[in-house]
C-alpha positions in Angstrom: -21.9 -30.4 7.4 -19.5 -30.6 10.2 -16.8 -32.4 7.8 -17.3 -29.2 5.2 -16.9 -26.5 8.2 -13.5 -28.4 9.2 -12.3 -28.4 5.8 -13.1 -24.9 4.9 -11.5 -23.9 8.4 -8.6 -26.4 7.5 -8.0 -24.5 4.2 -8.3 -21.3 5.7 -5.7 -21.7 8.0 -3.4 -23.1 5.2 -3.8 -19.6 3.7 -3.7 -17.7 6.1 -1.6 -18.9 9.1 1.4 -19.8 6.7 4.7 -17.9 7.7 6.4 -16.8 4.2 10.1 -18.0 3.2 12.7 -16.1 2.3 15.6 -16.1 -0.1 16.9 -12.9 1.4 17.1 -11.8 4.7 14.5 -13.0 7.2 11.2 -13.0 8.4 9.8 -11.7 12.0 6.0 -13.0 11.8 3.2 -11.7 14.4 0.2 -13.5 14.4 -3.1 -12.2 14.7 -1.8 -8.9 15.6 -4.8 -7.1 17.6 -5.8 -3.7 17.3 -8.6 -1.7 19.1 -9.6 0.0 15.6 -9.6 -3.0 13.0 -9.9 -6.3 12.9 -6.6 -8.7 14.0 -4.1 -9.5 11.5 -0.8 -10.8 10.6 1.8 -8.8 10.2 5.4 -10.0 8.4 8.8 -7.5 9.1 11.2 -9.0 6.9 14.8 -7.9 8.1 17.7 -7.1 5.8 20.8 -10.0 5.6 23.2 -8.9 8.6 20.1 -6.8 10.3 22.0 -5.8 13.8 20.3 -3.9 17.2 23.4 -2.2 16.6 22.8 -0.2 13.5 19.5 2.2 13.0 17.3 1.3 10.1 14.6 3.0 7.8 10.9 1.6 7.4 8.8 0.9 4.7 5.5 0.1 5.6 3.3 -2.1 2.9 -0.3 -3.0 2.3 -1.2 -6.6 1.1 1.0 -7.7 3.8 0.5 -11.4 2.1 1.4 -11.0 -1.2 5.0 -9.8 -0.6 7.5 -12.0 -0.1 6.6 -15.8 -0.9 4.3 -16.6 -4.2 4.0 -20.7 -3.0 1.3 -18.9 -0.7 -0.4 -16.4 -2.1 -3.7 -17.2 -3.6 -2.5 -16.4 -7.7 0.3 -18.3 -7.1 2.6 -14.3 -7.6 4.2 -12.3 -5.1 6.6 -8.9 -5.3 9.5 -11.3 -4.1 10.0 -7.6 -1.9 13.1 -9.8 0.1 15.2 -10.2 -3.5 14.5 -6.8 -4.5 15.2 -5.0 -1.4 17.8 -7.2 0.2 20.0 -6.7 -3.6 19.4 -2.6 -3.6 20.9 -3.1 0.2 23.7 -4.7 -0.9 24.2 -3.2 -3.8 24.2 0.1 -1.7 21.6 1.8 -3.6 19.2 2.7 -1.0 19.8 2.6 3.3 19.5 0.1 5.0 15.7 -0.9 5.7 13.1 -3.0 7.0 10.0 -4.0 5.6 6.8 -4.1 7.3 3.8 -6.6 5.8 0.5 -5.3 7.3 -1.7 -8.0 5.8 -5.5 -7.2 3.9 -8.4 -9.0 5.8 -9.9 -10.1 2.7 -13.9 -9.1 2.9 -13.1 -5.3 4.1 -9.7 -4.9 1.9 -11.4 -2.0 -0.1 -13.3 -0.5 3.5 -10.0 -0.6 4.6 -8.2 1.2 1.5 -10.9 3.6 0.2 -10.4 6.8 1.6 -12.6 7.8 4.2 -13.0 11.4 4.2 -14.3 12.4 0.7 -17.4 9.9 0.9 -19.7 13.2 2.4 -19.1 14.7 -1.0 -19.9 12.3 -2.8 -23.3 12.7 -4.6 -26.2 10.1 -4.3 -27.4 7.9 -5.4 -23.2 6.9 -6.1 -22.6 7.6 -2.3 -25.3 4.5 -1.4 -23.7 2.0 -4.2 -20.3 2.8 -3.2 -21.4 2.1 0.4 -23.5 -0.6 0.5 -21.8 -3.1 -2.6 -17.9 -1.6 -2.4 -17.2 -0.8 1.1 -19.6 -3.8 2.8 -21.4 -0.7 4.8 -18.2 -0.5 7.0 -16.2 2.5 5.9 -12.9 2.2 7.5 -9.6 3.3 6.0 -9.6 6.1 9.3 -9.2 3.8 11.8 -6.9 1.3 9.4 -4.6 4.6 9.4 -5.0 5.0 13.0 -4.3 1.2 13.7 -1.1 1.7 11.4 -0.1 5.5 13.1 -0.7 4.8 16.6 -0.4 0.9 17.0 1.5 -1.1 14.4 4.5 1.8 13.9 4.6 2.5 17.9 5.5 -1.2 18.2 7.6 -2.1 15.5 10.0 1.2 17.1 10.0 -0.7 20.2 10.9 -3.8 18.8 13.4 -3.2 16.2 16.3 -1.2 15.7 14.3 1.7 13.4 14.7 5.4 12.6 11.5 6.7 14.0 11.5 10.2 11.9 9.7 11.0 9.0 12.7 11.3 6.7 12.9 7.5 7.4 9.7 6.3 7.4 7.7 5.7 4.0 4.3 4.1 2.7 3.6 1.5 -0.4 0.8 -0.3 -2.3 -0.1 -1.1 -5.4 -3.9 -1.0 -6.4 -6.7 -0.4 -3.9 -3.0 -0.1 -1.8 -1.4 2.6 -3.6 -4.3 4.9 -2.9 -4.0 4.3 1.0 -0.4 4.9 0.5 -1.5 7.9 -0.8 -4.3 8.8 1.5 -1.5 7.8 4.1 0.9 10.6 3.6 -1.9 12.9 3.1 -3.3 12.5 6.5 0.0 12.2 8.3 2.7 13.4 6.6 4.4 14.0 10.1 5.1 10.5 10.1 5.6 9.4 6.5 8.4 11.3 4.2 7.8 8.9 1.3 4.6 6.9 -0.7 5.1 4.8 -3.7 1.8 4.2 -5.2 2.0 1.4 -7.5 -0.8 0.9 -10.3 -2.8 2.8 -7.8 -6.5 1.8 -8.4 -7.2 6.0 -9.6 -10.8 5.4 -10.6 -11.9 4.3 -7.5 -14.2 2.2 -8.1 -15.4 -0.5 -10.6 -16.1 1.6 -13.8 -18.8 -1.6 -14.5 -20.8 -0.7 -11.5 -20.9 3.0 -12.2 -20.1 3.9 -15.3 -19.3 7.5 -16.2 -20.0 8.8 -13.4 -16.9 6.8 -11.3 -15.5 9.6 -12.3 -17.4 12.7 -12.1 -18.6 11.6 -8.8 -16.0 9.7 -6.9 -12.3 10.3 -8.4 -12.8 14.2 -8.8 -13.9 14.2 -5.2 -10.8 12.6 -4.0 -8.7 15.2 -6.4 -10.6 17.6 -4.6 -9.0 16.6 -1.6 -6.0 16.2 -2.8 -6.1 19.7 -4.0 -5.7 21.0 -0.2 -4.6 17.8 1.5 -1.1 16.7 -0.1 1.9 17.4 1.9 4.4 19.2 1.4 7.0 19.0 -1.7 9.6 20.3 0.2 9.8 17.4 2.6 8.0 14.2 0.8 8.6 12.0 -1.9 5.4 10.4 -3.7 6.1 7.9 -6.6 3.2 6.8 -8.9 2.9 4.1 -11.6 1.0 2.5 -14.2 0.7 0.0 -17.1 -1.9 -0.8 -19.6 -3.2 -4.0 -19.4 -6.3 -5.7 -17.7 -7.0 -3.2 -14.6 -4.0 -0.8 -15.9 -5.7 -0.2 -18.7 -7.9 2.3 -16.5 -5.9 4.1 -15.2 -4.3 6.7 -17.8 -6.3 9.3 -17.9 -7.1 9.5 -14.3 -3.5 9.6 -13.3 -2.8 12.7 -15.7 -5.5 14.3 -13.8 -3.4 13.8 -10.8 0.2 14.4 -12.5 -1.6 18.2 -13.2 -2.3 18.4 -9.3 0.8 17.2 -8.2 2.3 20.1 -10.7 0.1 22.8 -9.5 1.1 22.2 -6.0 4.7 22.1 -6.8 6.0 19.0 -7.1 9.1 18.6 -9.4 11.2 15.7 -10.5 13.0 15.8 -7.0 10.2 14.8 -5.2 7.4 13.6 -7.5 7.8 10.7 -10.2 4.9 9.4 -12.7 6.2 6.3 -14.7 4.1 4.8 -17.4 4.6 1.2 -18.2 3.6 -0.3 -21.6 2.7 -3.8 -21.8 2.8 -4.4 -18.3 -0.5 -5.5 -16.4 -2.0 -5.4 -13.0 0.0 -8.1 -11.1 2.6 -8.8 -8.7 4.5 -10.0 -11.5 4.8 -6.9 -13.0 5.1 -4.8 -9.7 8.2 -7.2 -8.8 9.7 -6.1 -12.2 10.0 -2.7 -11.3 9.6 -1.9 -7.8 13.4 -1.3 -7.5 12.3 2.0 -8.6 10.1 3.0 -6.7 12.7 2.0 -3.9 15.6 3.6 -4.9 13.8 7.2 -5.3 12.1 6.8 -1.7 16.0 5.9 0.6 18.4 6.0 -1.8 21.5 6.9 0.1 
């Protein structure tokens, strides 16, 4: 028993406590980064090739902080490769000059984390208890994982880089479960973030397995209620959404046209709003690395 609890501990830490290589730029990495709202974590800033205290930078803060930059440790073996994209659009000068900051997932309470919080009271039972109890562990949390990125992670990566601290300059991004807290993100501070790109954002919600029909009726339209009265302002914010069809992309469609009509209605236009639909492409960092120039160059272009 001992020898098992040493190896799983052993392999845990292999995952986990890894520091990610670069082919671009370089990486700052905090360990177990503490937070009086959620659980410690790492947290990876990966710095443009020639980064200087000298010079003022834009931020891009990501979800899955993990999965970003260096595939020999991520657990499928794929990662966004977010260095080589970003450090060529830099040099390429097709965006500002940014940092990237790699907030990672905790694993168990990834979707407590990235669910958002504040339309679960109008949710109807008995969805409300299954989403609950079997998708969110019982801990709802994506308040205080917002809180924890607002008021503790930002506040200290200002202090210890050379940043832009405004909202012009500061921008959101995930894909999945990660898109819709990029989302939720700018919705429930869009004094501080100017910019979300929400990449195959998970727009059902939830499993349709576990609930069926109702995933919709119950869950999604709640959270386009909200997003009815709660999405910022067009005339200062940028929101970038995307899709594909295969294996979890093959969801999405028809919920992200519901959305597109919102966005519309409250008066987005191509200047500030852009849906891109992807054929053939699937949900994976594979396919996110393929395009997430995109999403990049519309947020900080220069």
């Amino acid at each position: 028993m001992k020898i098992s609890i040493v190896v799983a501990l052993f392999f845990t830490c292999f995952l986990y406590c890894q520091v990610p290589k670069v082919s671009s730029g370089k990486i700052e990495h905090f360990e177990n980064f503490k937070s009086n709202f959620v659980d410690a974590r790492n947290i990876d800033v990966w710095l443009p090739d020639g980064y200087s205290d000298k010079e003022k930078y834009a931020v891009l803060y990501m979800h899955d902080g993990q999965m970003l930059f260096d595939a020999d440790i991520t657990w499928n073996k794929q990662s966004w490769e977010v260095d080589e994209v970003a450090g060529k659009l830099i040099t390429e000068n097709k965006t500002q000059k940014f940092i990237v900051v790699g907030i990672w997932n905790n694993g168990e309470y990834r979707h407590s984390e990235y669910f958002p919080q504040r339309i679960i009271k109008d949710i109807p039972e008995p969805t409300k208890k299954i989403l609950v109890e079997e998708q969110l562990k019982n801990k709802p949390q994506s308040d205080n994982y917002l809180k924890f990125l607002v008021t503790e992670v930002k506040p200290f990566i200002d202090k210890t880089f050379a940043t832009k601290t405004d909202r012009k300059n500061t921008f959101v991004a995930g894909s999945s479960m990660g898109g819709l807290i990029s989302l939720y993100a700018i919705c429930e501070y869009p004094k501080v973030f100017g910019g979300a790109a929400c990449i195959s954002t998970h727009t059902p919600m939830i499993m349709k397995e576990k609930l069926g029909a109702v995933a919709d009726a119950d869950i999604a339209s709640k959270f386009r209620d909200y997003l009815k009265t709660q999405l910022p302002n067009p005339k200062n914010h940028k929101i970038y959404f995307d899709y594909g069809d295969k294996t979890l992309d093959s969801f999405y469609k028809p919920f992200q046209e519901k959305i597109d009509a919102i966005m519309i209605e409250k008066g987005f236009t191509s200047k500030n709003w852009i849906t891109k639909f992807f054929p053939g492409k699937d949900h994976s960092e594979n396919s996110w690395n393929e395009r997430f120039n995109i999403p990049l160059e519309f947020l900080m272009k220069n």
